[in-house]
N, CA, C and O atoms as CSV, one atom per row, in Angstrom:
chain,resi,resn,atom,element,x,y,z
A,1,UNK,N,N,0.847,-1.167,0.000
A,1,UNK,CA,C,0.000,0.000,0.000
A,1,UNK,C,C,0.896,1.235,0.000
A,1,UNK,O,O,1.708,1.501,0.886
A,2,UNK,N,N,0.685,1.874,-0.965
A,2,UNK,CA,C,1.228,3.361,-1.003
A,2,UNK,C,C,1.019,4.312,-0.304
A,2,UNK,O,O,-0.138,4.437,0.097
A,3,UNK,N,N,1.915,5.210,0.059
A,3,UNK,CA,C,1.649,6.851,1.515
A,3,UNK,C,C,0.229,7.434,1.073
A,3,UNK,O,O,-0.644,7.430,1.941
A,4,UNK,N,N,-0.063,7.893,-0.082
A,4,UNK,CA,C,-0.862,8.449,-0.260
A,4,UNK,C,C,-2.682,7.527,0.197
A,4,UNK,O,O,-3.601,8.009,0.859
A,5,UNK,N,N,-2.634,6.617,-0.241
A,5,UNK,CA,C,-3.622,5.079,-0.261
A,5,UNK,C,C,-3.832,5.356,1.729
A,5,UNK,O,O,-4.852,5.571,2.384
A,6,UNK,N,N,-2.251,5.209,2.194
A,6,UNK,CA,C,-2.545,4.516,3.183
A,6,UNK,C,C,-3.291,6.219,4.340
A,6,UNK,O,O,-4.038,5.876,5.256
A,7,UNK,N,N,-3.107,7.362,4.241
A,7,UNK,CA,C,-3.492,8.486,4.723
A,7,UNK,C,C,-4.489,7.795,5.059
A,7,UNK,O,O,-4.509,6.853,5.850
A,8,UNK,N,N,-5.248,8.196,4.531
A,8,UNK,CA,C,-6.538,8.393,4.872
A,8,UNK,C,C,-7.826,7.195,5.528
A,8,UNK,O,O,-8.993,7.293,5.908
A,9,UNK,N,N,-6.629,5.886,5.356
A,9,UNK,CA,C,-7.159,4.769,6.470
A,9,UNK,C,C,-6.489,5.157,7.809
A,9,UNK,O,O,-7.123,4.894,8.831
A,10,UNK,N,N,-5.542,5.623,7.899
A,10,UNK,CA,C,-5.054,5.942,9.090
A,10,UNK,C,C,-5.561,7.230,9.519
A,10,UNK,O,O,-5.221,7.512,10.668
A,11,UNK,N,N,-6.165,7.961,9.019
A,11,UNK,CA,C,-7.404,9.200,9.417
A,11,UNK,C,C,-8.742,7.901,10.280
A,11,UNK,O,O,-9.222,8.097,11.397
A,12,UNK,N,N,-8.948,7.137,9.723
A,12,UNK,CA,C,-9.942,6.468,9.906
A,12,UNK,C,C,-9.802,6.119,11.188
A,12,UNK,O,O,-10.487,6.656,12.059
A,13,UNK,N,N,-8.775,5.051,11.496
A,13,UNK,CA,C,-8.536,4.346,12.383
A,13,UNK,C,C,-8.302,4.686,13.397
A,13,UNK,O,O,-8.272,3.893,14.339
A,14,UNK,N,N,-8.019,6.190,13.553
A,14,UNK,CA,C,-7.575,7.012,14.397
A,14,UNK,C,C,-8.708,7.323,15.084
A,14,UNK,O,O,-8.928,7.144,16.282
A,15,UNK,N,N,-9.711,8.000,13.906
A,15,UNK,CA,C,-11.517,8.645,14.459
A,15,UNK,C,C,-12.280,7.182,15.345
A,15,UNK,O,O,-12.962,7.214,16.369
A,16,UNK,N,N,-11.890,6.045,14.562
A,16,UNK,CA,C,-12.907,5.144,15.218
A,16,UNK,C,C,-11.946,5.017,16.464
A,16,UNK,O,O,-12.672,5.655,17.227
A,17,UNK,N,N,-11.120,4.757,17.063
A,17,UNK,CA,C,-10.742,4.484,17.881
A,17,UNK,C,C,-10.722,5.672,18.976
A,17,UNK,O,O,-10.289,5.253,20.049
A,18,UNK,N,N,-11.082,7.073,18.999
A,18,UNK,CA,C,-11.306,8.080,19.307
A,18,UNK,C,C,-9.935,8.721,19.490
A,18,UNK,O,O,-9.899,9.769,20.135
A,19,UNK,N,N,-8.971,8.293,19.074
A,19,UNK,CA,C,-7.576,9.190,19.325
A,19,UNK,C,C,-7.682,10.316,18.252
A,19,UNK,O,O,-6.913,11.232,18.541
A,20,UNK,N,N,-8.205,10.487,17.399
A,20,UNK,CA,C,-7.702,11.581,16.502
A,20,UNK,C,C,-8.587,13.058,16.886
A,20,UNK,O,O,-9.805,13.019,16.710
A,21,UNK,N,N,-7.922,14.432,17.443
A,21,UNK,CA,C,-8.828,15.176,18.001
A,21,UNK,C,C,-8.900,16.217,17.008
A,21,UNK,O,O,-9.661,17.084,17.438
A,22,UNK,N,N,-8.573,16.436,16.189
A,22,UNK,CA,C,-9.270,17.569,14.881
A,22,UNK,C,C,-8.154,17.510,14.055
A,22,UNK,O,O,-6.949,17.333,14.235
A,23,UNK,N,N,-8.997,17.740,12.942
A,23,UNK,CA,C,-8.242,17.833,11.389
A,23,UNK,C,C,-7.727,19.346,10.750
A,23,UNK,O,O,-8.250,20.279,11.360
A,24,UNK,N,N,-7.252,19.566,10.179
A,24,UNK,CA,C,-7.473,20.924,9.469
A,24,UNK,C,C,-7.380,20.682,7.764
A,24,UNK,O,O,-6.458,20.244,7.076
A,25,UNK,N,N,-8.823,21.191,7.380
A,25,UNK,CA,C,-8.569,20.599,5.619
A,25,UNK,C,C,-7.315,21.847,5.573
A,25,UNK,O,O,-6.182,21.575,5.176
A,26,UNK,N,N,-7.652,23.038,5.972
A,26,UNK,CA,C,-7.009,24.246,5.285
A,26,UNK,C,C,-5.671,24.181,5.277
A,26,UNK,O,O,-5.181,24.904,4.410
A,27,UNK,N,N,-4.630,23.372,6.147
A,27,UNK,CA,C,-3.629,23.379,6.516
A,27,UNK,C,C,-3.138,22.679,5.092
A,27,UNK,O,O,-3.616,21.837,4.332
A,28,UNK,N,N,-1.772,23.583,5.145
A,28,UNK,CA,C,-1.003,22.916,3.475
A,28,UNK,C,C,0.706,22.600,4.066
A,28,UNK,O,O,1.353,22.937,5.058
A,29,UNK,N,N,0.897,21.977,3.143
A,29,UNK,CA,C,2.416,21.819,3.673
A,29,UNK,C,C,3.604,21.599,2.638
A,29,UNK,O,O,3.204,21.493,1.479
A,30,UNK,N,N,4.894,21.515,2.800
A,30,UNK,CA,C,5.412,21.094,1.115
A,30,UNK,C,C,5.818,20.198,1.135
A,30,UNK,O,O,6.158,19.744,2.228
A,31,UNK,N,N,5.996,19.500,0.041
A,31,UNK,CA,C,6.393,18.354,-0.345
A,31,UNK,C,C,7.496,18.184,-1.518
A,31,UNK,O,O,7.430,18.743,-2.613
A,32,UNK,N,N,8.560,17.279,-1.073
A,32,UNK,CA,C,9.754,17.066,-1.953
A,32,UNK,C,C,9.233,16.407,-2.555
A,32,UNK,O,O,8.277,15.684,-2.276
A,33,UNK,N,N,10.104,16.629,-4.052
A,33,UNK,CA,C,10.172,15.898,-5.707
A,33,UNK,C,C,11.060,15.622,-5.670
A,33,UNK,O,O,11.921,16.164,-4.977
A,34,UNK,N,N,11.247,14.556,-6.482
A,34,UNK,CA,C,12.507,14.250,-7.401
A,34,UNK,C,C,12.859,14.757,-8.360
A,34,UNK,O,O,11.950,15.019,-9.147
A,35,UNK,N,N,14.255,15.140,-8.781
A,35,UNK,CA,C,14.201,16.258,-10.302
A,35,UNK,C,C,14.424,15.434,-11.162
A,35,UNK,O,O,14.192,15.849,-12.298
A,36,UNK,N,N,14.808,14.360,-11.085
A,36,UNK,CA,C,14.840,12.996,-12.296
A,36,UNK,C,C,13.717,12.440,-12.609
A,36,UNK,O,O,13.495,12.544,-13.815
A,37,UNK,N,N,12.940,11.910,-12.050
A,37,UNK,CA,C,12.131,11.530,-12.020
A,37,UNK,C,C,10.206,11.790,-11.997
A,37,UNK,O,O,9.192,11.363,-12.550
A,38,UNK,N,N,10.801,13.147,-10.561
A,38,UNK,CA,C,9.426,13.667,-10.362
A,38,UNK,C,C,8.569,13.261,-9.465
A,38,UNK,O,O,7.524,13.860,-9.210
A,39,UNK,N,N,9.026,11.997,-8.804
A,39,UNK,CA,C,8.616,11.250,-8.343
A,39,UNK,C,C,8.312,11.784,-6.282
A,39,UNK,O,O,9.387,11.835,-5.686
A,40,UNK,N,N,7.324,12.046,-5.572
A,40,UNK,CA,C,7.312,12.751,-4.283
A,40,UNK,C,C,8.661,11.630,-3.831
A,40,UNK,O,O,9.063,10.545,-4.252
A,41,UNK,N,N,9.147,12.778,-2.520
A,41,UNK,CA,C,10.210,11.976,-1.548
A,41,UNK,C,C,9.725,12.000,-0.010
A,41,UNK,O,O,9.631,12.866,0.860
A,42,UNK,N,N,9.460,10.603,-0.109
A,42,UNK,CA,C,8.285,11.091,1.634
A,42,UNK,C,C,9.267,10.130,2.326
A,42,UNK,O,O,9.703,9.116,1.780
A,43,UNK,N,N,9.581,10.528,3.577
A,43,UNK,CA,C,10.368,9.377,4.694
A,43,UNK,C,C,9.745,8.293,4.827
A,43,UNK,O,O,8.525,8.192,4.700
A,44,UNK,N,N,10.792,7.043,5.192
A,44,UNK,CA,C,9.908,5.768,5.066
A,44,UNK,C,C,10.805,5.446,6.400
A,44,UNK,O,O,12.010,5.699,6.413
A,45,UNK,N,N,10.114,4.861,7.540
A,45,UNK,CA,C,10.787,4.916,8.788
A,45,UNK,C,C,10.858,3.460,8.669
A,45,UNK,O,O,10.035,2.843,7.992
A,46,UNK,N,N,11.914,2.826,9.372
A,46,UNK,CA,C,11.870,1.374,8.999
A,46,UNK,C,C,12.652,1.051,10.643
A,46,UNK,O,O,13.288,1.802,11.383
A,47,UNK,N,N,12.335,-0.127,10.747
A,47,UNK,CA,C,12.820,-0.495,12.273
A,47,UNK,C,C,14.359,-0.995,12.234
A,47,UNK,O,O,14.829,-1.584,11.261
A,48,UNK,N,N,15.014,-0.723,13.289
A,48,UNK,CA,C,16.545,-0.960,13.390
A,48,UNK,C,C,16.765,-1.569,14.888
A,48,UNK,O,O,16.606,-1.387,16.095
A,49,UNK,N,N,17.152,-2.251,14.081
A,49,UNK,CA,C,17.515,-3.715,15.227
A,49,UNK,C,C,19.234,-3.907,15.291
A,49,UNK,O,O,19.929,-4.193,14.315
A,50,UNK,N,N,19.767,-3.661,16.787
A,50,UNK,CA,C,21.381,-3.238,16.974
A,50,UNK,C,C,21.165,-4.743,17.758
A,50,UNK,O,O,20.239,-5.142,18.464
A,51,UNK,N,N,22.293,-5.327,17.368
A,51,UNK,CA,C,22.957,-6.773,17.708
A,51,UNK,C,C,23.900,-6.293,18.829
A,51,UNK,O,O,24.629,-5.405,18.387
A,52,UNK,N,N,24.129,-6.554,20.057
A,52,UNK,CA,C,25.334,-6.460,20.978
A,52,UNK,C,C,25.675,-7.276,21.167
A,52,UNK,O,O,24.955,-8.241,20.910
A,53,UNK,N,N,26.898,-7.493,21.704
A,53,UNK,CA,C,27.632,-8.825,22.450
A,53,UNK,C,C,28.361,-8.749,23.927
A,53,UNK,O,O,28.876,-9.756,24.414
């Protein structure tokens, strides 16, 4: 599932579960491109797992 796809289930899941306490449509924000491509650059957080000994 793609960032954009996945928004707005996670708007959802948030309201039914009652954690989400207001939205703002009006609010804008910017967003990185790619200049090759064009393609948006959104962070993708991924889990990191450190091995010790």
């Amino acid at each position: 599932m793609g960032i954009e796809e996945a928004r707005p289930k996670i708007v959802e899941k948030l309201q039914k579960k009652g954690l989400l306490v207001d939205t703002d449509s009006e609010y804008t924000h910017s967003k990185s491109f790619n200049s090759r491509g064009g393609g948006a650059i959104e962070p993708q957080f991924k889990r990191t797992v450190v091995y010790r000994r």
